[in-house]
N, C-alpha and C positions, 0 to 999 in steps of 0.2 A: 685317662687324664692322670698325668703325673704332680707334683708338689709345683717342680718350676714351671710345666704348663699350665697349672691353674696361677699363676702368678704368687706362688708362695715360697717363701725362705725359712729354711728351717732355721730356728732362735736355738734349741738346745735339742740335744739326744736322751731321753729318757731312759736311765739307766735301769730300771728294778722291768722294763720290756721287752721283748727283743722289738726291732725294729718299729718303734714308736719312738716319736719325734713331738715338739712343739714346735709350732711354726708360725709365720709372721705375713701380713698381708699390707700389702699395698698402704701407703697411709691414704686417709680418707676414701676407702673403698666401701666403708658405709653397710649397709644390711646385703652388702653385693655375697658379705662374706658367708652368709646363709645359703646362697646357691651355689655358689663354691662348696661349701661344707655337704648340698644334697647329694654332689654330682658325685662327690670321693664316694659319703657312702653308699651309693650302688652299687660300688662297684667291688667281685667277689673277694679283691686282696685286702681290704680295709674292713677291720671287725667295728672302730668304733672314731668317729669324728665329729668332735662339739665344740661347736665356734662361739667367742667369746668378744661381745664387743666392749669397749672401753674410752672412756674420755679423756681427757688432759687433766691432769688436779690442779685445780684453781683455791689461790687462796680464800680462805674466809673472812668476811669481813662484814660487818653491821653496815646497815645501809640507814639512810634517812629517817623512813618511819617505825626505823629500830632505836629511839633515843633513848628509853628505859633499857638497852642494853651499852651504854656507852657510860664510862667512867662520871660521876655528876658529883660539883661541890656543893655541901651542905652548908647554909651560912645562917648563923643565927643573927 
């Protein structure tokens, strides 16, 4: 199994490696990317692959039953 037959693109070249790469999977491929990541490392040309999943950054924001965190005027 190579990077483009497991469905992966490599993002950058890791310079301080010799052929070590980041790579990039599928969007919403989900925990798939865990078995992708067992099958590389079996295999004898690959010393090390650890897969990283990640979310969308969503802003923050106070919700309803957060009013003690929401700006409040004090009125004598």
């Amino acid at each position: 199994m190579t990077l483009r037959t497991a469905g992966l693109s490599i993002k950058q070249e890791v310079t301080y490696a010799t052929n070590a790469f980041f790579v990039e999977a599928p969007e919403g491929i989900g925990r798939k990317v865990f078995d992708i990541a067992q099958e590389l490392i079996q295999r004898d040309d690959v010393e090390y692959c650890h897969p990283n999943l990640s979310a969308p950054e969503r802003p923050r924001t106070s919700f309803a039953p957060q009013w003690h965190l929401k700006k409040t005027i004090l009125s004598v």
